[in-house]
C-alpha positions as MATLAB code, in Angstrom:
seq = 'XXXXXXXXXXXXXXXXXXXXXXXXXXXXXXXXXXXXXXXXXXXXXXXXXXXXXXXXXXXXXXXXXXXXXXXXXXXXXXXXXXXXXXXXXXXXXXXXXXXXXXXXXXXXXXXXXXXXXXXXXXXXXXXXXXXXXXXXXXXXXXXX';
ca = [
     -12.257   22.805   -0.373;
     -14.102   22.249    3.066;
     -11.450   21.323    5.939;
     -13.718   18.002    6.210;
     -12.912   17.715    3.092;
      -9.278   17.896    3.518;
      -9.511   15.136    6.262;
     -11.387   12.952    4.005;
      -8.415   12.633    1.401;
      -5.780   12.518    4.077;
      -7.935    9.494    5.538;
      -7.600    7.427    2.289;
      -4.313    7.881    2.124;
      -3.912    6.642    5.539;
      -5.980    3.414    4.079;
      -4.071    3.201    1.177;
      -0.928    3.210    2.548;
      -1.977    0.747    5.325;
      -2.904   -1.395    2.748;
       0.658   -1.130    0.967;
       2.284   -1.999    4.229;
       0.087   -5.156    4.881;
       1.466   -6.436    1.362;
       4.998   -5.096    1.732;
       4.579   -6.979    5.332;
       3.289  -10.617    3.431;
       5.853  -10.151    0.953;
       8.739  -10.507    3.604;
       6.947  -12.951    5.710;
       7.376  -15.237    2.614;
      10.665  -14.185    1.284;
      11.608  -18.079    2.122;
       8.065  -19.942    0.671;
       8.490  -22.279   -1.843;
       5.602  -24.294   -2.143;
       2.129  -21.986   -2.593;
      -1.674  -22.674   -3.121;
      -0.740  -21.947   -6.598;
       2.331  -24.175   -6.728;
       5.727  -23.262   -7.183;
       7.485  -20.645   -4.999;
       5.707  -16.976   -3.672;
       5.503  -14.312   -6.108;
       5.634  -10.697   -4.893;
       2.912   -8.290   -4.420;
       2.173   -5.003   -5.522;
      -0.339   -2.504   -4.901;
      -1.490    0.198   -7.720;
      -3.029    3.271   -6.432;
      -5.117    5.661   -8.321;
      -7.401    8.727   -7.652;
     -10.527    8.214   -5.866;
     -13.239   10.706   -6.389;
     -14.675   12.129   -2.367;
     -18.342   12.125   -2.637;
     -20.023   14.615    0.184;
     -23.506   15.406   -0.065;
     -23.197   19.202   -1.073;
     -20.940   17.854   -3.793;
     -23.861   16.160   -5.309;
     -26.007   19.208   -4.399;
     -23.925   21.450   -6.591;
     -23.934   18.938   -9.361;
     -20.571   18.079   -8.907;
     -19.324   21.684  -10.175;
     -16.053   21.000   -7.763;
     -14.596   17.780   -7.474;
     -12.718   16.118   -4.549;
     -10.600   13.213   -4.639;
      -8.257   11.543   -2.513;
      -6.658    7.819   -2.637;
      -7.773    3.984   -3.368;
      -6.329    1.057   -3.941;
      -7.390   -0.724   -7.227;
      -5.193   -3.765   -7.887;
      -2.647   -5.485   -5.730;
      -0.685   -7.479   -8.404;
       1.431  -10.067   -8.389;
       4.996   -9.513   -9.772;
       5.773  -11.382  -13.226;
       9.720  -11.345  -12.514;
      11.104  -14.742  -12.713;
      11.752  -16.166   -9.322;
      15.781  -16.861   -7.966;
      17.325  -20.201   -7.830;
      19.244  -21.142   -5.050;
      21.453  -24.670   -5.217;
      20.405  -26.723   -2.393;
      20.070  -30.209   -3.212;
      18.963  -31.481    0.166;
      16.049  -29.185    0.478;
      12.605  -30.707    0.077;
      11.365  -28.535   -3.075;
      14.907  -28.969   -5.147;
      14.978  -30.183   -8.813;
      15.983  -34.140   -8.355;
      18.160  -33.515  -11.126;
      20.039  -30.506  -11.154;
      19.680  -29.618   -7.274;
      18.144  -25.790   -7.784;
      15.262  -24.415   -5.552;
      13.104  -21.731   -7.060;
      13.048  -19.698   -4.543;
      10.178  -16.494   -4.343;
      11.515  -12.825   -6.150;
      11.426  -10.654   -2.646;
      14.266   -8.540   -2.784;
      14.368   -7.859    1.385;
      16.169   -4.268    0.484;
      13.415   -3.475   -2.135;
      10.547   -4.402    0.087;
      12.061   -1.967    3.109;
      12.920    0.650    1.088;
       9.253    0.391   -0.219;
       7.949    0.184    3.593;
      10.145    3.205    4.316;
       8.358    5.117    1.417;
       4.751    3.843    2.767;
       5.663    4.827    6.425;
       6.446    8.048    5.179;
       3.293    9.007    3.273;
       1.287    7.904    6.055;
       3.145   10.018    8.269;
       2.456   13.004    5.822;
      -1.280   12.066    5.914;
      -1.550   12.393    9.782;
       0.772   15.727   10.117;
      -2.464   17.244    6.982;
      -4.976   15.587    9.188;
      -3.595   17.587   12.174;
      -2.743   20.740   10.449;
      -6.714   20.482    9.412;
      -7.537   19.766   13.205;
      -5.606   22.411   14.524;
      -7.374   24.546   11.736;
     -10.967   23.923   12.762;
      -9.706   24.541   16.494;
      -8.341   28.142   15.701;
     -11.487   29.079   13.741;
     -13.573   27.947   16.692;
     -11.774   30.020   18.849;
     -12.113   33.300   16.487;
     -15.674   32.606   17.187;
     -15.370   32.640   20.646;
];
């Protein structure tokens, strides 16, 4: 593996997991909707990564003999757990009749813990990216 290469995959894991904290970041901005687009109360997001192949031109050259890959994101779901009800009978979106608000499934600790997890694969991609850096630097300087 080429060190450009190795700073390709560490840069889609640094999109990736920007991605994952954009949702984990909408998920707590609307850990209090109850009315949606959709109707009813916000469901929760989730992103699914999966391997994404690095295409570089001397890849294709060599007829793909040695393959790449880094990170993508392929689905960002929404979470099929049933949402919480709260009793409030004097807020707007309440049942008439038995004074329950479905309120969205964000668990707050769940989505931090998840933004914890993010933040710390991202950080992991930019200490490879400048491992790689400092890499290329050094082998310049053998040259020297």
């Amino acid at each position: 593996m080429s060190l450009l290469q190795s700073i390709d995959i560490s840069a889609t894991g640094l999109s990736a997991n920007r991605t994952k904290m954009n949702i984990i970041a909408e998920n707590l901005a609307n850990t209090e909707t109850t009315r949606t687009f959709e109707g009813g109360p916000y469901k929760r997001k989730m992103v699914v990564f999966e391997e994404k192949p690095i295409e570089s031109f001397s890849n294709v050259l060599r007829d793909q003999q040695e393959r790449y890959s880094g990170v993508k994101v392929t689905r960002i779901l929404r979470s099929q757990e049933d949402s919480r009800l709260i009793y409030n009978p004097s807020h707007p979106d309440a049942d008439p009749d038995t004074g329950y608000v479905s309120m969205p499934n964000v668990d707050l600790l769940t989505e931090i813990s998840d933004m914890v997890v993010a933040r710390r694969a991202y950080d992991a991609c930019i200490a490879a990216m400048s491992n790689t850096k400092s890499m290329i630097l050094k082998t310049l300087e053998i040259g020297k």
